[in-house]
N, C-alpha and C positions, 0 to 999 in steps of 0.2 A: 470619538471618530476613529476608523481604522486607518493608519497610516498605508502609503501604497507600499512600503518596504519595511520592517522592522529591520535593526539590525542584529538583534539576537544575542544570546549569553556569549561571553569570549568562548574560546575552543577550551582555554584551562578549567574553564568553571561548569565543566559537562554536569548535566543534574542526575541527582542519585537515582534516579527510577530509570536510567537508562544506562546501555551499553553499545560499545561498538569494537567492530574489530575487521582483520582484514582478509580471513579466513570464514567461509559459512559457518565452521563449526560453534561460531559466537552467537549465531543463534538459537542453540541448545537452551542458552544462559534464561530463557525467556519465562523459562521453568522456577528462577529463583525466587524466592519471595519477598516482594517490593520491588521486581522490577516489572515494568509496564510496555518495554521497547527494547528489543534488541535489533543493531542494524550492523550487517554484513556491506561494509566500505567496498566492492569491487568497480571495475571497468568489464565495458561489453568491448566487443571488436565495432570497429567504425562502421564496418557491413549493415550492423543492427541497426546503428542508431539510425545511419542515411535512409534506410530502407524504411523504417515506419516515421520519417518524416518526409515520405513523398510522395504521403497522401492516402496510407492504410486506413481502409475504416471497416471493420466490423458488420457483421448484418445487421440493418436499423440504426447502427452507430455500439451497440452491445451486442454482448452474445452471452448467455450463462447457460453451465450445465452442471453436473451433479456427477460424481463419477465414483465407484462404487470400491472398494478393497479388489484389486485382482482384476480391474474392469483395462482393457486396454486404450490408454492415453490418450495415444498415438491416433488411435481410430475416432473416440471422440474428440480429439481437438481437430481432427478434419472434416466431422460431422458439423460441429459446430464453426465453423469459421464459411461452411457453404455457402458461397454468396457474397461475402465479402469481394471490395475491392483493392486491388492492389497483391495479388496472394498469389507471384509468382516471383523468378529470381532467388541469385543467390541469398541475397540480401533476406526475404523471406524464409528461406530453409533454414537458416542459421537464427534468424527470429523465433522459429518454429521449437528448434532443439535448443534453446534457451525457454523456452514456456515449458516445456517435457521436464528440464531441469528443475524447476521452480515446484511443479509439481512434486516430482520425484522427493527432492529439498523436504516437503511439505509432508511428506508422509512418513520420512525419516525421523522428524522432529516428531510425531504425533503418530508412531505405527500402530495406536489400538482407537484412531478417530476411526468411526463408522462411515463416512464420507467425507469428499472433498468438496466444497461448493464452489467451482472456479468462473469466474467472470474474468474477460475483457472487453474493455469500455474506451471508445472515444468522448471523450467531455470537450463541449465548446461554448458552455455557460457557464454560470454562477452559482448554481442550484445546490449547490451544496456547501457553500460558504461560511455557514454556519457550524462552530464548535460545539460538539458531541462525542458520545461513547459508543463504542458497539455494545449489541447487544449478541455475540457470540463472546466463544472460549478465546480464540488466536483470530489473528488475519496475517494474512503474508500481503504484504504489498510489493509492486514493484511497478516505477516510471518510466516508461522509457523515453516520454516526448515530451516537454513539456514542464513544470515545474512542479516538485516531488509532493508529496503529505506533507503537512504543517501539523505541527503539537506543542503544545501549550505542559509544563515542567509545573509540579503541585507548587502553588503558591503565586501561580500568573495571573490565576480566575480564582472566581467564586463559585463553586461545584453546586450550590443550591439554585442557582441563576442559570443550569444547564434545562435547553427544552421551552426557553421563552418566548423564543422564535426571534432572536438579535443577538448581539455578541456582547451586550453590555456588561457581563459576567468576567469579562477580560478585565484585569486588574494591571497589568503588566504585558503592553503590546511587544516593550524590548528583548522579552522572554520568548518573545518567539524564534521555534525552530524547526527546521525544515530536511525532509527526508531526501539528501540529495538525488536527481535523476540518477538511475542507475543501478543505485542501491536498493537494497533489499533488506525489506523491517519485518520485524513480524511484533504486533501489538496485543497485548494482553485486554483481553472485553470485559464486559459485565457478566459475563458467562463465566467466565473460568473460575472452577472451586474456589470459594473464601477469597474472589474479587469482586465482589458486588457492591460499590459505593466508589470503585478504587480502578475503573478500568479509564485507560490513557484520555486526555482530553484531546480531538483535532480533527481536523477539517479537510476538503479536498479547496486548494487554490481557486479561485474565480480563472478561471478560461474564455478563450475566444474563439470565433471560427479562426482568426489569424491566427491566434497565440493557443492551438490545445490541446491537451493530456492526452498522451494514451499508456493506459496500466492496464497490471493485471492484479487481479485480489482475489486468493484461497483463503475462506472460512472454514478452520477443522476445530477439533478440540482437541 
């Protein structure tokens, strides 16, 4: 049975497929081989967090789009946020040039990905609570509302038990760890050269309409 809270590895016993630090440039490191996770430890200004917890949601609750080398950001992320509610205030602009950043972040670490694939999502179910791997190169993730990524450190599961459709492959609930709000990971997939058997294990949180997520996630390579 899944506990409602793991308590997780201590802080001194970080696992070796990961890294952290408190500068983005730590997520260059994502490049090395055997690691699965790198996360850049920042703080946002209070503006942001207030602002997309009072009540931003998304057109449909999502938005994705696709955005090209050389393609202007700027234009597409107000193409795609049309409709949305909540998508005014200071609070919102500085949301705004924090998503531009993430992008930017995103292309820096990867300048010869052929595309960005960027989504933001409000989550207010469960629907994805099940442990898996991507099936891209990178993903950037980043939380702003809500409680972060959950990953699972080799040696918590059983990686032949991923795709069962349950979590019974969890060998080690304790082992779980969690990508704090705020922070910014970017996870090594199935996709990226000579990781194929070997991309991160984890999950999006179970959410509520009271209690839910809002990220944003770039798939590049």
């Amino acid at each position: 049975m899944t506990p409602a809270r793991a308590s997780g590895l201590p802080v001194s016993d970080w696992p070796p497929e990961a890294c952290r630090g408190a500068l983005p440039e730590v997520l260059d490191r994502i490049r090395e081989p055997g690691l699965r996770l790198a996360t850049w430890q920042r703080r946002l200004p209070a503006a942001i967090t207030a602002w997309v917890g009072s009540g931003f949601l998304p057109p449909a609750g999502k938005c994705t789009w696709t955005l090209a080398p050389g393609q202007d950001a700027a234009v597409a992320l107000d193409q795609a946020l049309a409709g949305s509610v909540g998508s005014d205030g200071i609070g919102h602009a500085r949301w705004q040039q924090d998503v531009l950043w993430l992008i930017a972040l995103a292309w820096r670490i990867a300048p010869q990905s052929a595309a960005l694939r960027v989504r933001i999502e409000r989550v207010e179910d469960d629907g994805c609570r099940l442990f898996h791997v991507d099936r891209v190169a990178l993903r950037l993730i980043c939380t702003w509302l809500g409680t972060g990524t959950q990953w699972l450190p080799e040696g918590a599961f059983h990686r032949g038990g991923l795709g069962c459709g349950c979590n019974d492959h969890v060998q080690d609930w304790s082992a779980l760890r969690e990508v704090a709000r705020e922070h910014v990971a970017v996870m090594k997939g199935e996709g990226y050269p000579g990781n194929a058997g070997h991309g991160l294990v984890h999950r999006s949180p179970p959410a509520t309409r009271a209690h839910p997520r809002v990220l944003l996630a770039i798939d590049f390579g």
